[in-house]
C-alpha positions in Angstrom: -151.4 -204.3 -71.6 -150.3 -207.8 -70.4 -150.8 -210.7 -73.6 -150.0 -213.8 -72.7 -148.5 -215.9 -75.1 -149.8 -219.3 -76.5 -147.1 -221.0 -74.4 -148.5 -219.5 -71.3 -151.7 -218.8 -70.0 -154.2 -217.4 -71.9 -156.4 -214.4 -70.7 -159.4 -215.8 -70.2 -157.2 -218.4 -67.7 -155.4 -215.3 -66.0 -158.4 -213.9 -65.0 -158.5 -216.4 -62.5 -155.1 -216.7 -61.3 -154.7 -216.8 -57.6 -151.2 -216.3 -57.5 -149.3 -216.7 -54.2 -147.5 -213.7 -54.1 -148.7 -210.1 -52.9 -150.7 -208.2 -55.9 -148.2 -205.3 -56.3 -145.6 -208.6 -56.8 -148.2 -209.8 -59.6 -148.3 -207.1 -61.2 -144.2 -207.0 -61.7 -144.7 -210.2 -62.7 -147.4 -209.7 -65.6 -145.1 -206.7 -66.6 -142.3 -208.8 -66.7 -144.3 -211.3 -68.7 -145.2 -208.2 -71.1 -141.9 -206.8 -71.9 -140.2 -210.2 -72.0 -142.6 -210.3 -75.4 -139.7 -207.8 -76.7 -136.4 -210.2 -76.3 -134.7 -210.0 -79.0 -133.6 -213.8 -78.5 -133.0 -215.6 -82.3 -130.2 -217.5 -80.9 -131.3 -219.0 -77.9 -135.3 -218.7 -78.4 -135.4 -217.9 -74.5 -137.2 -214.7 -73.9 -137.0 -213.4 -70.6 -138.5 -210.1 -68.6 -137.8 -208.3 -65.6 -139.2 -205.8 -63.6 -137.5 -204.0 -60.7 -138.8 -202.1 -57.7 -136.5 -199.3 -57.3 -136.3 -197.4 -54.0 -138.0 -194.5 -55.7 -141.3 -196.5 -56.1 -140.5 -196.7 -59.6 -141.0 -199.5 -61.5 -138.1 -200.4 -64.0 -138.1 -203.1 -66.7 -136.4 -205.1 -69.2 -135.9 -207.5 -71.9 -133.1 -210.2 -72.7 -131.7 -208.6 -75.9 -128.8 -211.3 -77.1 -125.8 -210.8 -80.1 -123.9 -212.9 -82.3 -121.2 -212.8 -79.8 -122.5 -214.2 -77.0 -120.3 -212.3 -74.4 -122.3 -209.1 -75.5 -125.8 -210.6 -74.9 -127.3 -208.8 -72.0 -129.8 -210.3 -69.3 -133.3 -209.1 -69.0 -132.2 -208.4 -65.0 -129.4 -206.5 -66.3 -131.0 -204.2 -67.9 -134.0 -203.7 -65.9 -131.4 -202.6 -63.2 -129.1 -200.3 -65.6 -132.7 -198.7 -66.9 -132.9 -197.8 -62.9 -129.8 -196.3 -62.9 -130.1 -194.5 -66.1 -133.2 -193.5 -64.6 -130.9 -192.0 -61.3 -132.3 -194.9 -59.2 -129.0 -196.4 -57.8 -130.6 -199.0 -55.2 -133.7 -201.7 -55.9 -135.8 -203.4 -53.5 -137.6 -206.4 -55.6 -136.8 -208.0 -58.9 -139.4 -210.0 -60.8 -138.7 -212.1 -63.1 -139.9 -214.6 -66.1 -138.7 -216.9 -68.9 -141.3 -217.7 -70.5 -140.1 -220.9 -72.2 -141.5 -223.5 -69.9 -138.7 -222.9 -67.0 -138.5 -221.3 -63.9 -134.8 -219.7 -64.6 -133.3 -217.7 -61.9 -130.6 -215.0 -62.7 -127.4 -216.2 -63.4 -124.1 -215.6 -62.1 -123.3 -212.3 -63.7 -127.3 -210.8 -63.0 -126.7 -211.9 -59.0 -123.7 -209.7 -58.5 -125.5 -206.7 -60.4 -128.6 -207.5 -58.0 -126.3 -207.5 -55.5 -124.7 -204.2 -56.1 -127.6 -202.6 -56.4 -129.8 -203.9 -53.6 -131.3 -202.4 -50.7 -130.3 -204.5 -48.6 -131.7 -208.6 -48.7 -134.2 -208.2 -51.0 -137.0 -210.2 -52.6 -136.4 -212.3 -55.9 -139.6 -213.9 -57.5 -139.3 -215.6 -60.5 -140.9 -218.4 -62.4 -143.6 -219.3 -65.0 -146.5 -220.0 -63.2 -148.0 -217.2 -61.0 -149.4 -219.4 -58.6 -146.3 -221.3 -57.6 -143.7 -218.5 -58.6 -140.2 -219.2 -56.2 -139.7 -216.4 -54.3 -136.7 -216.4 -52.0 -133.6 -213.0 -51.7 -130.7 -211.8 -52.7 -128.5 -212.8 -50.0 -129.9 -216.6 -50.4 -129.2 -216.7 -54.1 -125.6 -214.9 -53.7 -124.5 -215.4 -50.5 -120.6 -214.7 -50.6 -121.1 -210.9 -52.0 -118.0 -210.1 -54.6 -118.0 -206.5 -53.4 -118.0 -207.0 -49.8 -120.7 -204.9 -48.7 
């Protein structure tokens, strides 16, 4: 079950939420904001969640999870997708995601290739904090020059 955390809104608030994406996109959303509860983040005290819509109808999430060395800290994006694929769902069609420090993060570098790679095409990208003004925008916007040429 979705809880909201003291840093965003609370229940009784997200009851009324009139959020300006599609319902099934909400819901990603408030399962992003779920499992982002499960970061393991005590370096950077940014949690983040994802949730992908994988071409199997499926949905697929995941946490940040971070590591002394940096280099092996994975993205919540990242591992949404790679729990797809472990899953046997090679292509996604949306991606959902949240930090739920006060910022509307979009993926980085390295989480807009994998998007890329595994895309169905130019697909949705929603992120941000606030449900009713979440950025929504696609794949191909956010990583236009695709490394794998495809």
């Amino acid at each position: 079950m979705l809880e909201l955390t003291d840093y965003m809104l609370d229940l009784e608030e997200a009851k009324e939420i009139k959020p300006n994406v599609d319902e099934d996109t909400f819901e990603m959303w408030k399962l992003a904001v779920d499992v982002s509860q499960n970061a393991y983040c005590p370096y950077s005290n940014f949690p983040v969640g994802a949730a992908v819509l994988g071409d199997d109808g499926n949905i697929y999430y995941g946490c940040n999870v971070e590591n002394a060395s940096y280099g092996l800290t994975i993205c919540a994006e990242r591992n949404a997708i790679f729990s797809a694929v472990a899953n046997g769902c090679k292509k996604i069609k949306k991606i959902v995601l949240v930090a739920t420090a006060g910022k509307n993060t979009g993926p980085c570098g390295a989480c807009r290739t994998v998007i890329d790679e595994f895309a169905d095409g130019d697909i949705p990208v929603i992120f941000g904090e606030n449900p009713e003004h979440l950025i929504v925008t696609t794949s191909k916007t956010l990583y236009s020059n695709d490394f794998a040429n495809h």
